[in-house]
C-alpha positions as CSV (number, residue, x, y, z in Angstrom):
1,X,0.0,0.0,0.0
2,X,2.7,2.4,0.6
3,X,4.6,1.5,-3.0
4,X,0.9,2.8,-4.3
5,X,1.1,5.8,-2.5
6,X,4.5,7.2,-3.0
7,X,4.1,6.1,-6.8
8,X,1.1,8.2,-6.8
9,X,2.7,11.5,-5.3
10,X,5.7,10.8,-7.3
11,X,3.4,10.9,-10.8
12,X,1.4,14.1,-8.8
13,X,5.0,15.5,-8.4
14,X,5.7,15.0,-12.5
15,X,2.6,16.4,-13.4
16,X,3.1,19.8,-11.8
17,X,6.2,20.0,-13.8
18,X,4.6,20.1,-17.1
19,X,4.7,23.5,-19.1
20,X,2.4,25.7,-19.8
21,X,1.8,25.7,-23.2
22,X,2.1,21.7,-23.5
23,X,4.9,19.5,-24.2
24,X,7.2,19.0,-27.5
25,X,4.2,18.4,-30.2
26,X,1.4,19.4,-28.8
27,X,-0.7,21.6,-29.0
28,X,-2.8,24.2,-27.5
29,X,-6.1,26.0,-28.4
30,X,-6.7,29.9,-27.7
31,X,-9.9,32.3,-28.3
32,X,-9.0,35.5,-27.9
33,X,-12.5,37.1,-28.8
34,X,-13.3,39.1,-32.0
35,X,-13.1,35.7,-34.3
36,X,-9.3,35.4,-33.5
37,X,-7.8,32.3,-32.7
38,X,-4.2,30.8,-32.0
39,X,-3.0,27.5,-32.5
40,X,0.4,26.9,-30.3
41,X,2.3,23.9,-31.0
42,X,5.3,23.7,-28.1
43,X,8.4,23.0,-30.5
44,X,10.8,22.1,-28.1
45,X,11.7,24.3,-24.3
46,X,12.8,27.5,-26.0
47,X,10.1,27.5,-29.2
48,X,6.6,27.9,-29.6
49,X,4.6,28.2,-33.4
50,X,1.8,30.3,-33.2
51,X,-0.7,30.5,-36.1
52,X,-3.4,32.9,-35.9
53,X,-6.2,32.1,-37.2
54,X,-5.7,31.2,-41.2
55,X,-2.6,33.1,-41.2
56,X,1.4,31.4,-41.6
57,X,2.4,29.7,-38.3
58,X,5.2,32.0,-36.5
59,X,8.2,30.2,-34.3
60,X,9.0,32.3,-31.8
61,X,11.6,32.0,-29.1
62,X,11.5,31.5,-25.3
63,X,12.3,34.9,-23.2
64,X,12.4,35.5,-19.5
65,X,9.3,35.6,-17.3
66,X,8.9,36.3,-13.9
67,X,5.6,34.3,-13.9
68,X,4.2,32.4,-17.1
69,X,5.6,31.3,-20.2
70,X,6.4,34.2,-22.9
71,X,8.0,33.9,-25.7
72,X,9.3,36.8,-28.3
73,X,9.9,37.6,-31.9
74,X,11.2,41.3,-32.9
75,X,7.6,41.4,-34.4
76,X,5.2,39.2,-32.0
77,X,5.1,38.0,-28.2
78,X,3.6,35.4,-26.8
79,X,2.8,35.4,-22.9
80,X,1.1,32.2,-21.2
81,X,-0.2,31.0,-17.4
82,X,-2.8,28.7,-16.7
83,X,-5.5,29.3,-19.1
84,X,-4.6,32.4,-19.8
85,X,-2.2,34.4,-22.7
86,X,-1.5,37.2,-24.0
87,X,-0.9,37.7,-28.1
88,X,0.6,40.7,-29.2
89,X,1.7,41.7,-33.3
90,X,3.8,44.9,-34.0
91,X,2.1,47.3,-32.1
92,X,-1.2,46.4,-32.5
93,X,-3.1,46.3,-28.7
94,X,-2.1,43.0,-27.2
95,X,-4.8,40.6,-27.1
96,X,-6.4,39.1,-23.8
97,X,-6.5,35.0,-24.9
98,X,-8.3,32.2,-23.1
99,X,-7.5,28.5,-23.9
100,X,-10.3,26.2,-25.2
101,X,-10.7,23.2,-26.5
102,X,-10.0,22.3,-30.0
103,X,-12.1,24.3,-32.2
104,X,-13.6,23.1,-35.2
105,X,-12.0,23.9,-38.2
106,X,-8.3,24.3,-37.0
């Protein structure tokens, strides 16, 4: 019984070391309201692709964070915690982003 127990806060422990986004290949869903959507497929621990909507997909690289996941591109930034993120293109407003699950049609 206690084999099943410490085996059980061991695989506890490993979850809560996941990343935000999702591991190498997969990939996560965001709505950020006014018909845009992301698709963010975790490359590897220092890249993310982000494809808005129908648009190319955009690798961008891993930057530092004091809380969250964000990643930056001279041109487009990428911040992530928990359900949340926050998309921003040139200087365009940044967008507000919530995750969902996959949408149809992406």
């Amino acid at each position: 019984m206690k084999q099943v127990i410490l085996f059980t806060l061991g695989a506890l422990a490993l979850a809560g070391c996941t990343q935000s986004v999702g591991g190498p290949g997969a990939s996560s869903y965001f709505d950020c309201g006014n018909g845009t959507r992301l698709k963010v497929d975790m490359l590897d621990g220092d890249r993310v692709m982000v494809q808005m909507n129908d648009n190319a997909p955009v690798t961008i690289s891993a930057d530092r964070s004091a809380s969250g996941a964000k990643y930056m591109s001279p041109t487009h930034q990428f911040w992530n915690k928990g359900d949340e993120a926050i998309w921003t293109v040139g200087r365009m407003a940044p967008m507000t982003c919530r995750k969902v699950a996959v949408p149809r049609g992406m």
